[in-house]
C-alpha positions, -999 to 999 in steps of 0.1 A, spaced: -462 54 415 -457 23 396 -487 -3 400 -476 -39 395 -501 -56 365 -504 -90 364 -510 -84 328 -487 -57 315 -467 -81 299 -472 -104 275 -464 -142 283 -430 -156 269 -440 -189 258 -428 -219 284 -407 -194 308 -422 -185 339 -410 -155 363 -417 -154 396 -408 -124 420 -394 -127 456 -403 -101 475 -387 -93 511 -366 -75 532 -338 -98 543 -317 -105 506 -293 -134 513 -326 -160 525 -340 -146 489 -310 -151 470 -307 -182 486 -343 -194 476 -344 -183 441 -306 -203 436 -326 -236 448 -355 -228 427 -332 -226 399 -315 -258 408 -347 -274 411 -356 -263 372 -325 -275 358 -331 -294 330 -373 -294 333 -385 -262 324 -374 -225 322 -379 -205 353 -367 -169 359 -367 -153 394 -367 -117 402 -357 -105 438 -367 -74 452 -364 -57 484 -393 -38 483 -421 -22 455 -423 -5 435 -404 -20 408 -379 5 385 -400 17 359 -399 2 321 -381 26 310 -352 19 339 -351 -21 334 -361 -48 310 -390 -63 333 -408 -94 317 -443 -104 331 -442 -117 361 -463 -150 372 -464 -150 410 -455 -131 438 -442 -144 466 -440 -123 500 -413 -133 517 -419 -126 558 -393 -134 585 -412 -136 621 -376 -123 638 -382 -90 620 -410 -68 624 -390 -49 594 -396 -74 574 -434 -72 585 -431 -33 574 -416 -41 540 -441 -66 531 -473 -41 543 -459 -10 522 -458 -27 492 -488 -45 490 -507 -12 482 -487 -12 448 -497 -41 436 -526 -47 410 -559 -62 430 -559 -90 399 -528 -105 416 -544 -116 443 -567 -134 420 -541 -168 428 -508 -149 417 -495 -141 449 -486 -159 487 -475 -149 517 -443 -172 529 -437 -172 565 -397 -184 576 -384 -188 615 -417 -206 625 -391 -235 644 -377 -208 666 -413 -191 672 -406 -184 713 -379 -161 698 -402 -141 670 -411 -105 670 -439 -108 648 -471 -124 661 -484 -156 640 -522 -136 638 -506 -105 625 -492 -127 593 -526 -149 592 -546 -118 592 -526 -104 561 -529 -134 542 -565 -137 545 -573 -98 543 -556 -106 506 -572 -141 504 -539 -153 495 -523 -188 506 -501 -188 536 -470 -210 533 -441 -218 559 -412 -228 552 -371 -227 563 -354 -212 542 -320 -217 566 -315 -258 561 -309 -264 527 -334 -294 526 -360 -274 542 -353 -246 514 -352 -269 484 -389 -287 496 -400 -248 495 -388 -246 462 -405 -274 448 -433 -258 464 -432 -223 449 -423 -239 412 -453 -261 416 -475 -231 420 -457 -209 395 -462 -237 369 -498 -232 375 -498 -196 375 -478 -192 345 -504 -211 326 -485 -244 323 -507 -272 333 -532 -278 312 -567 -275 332 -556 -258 360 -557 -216 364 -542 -192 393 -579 -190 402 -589 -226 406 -552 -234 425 -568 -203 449 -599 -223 452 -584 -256 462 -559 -242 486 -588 -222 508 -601 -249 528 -568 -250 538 -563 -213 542 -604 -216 565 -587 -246 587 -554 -221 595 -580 -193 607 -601 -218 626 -569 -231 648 -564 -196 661 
């Protein structure tokens, strides 16, 4: 069993990688095209997609060091739920020192959803990680989630000066405290 490292890899000097991680591929395909768009021209982003962890050993893949993981949830799947909970035990505990988020899609449609809102916000804070939503159906919708994730990436990969994974963790939890108050 492979354990993800947040720092098996050495940097690569103005790139940053950021791993999708979820059960439905086209929404992730989808979202790492517009993050790509989004970077054209401004800085040099590489995104991985993966269905599930853990990743292909070294020796199987070329696997550069990745920056931030992003967990990608659909609330019309409780598959997707599944996914997301079995690989979260093969992931390093020093991610989840601001490297990784949970992203929540099909919020609009919630009367619909087979996953329960608490189950998702219990994750996120069991893992003290930030809790986005976003559509990732509506092009618009997916490109503002983009900007998103690449903002939080850039600070994860080490690329604005003054700020660190840990201290982009400590502004986004009074956020994170007024989500668990609402319920």
């Amino acid at each position: 069993m492979a354990l993800l490292r947040p720092l098996d890899k050495l940097p690569t000097l103005d790139v940053a990688t950021i791993l999708l991680l979820g059960a439905e591929e086209t929404p992730l395909e989808q979202l790492g095209t517009a993050i790509i768009k989004e970077c054209e021209g401004t800085a040099k982003v590489q995104v991985h997609v993966a269905s599930c962890l853990p990743l292909p050993t070294d020796r199987e893949c070329f696997r550069p060091r990745i920056d931030l993981i992003v967990f990608v949830l659909s609330l019309h799947s409780k598959y997707s739920l599944r996914t997301v909970e079995a690989s979260l035990p093969h992931v390093d505990a020093r991610f989840f020192l601001g490297k990784v988020c949970f992203l929540v899609t099909g919020v609009r449609k919630e009367p619909n959803t087979s996953i329960h809102m608490d189950a998702v916000r219990k994750m996120a804070t069991a893992y003290h990680s930030p809790l986005l939503f976003g559509d990732l159906e509506v092009e618009c919708f997916r490109a503002s989630v983009a900007q998103r994730l690449i903002q939080i990436l850039q600070i994860c990969a080490g690329h604005v000066p003054g700020l660190s994974a840990l201290n982009l963790l400590s502004m986004m939890k009074p956020c994170l405290e007024l989500t668990m108050q609402e319920t």
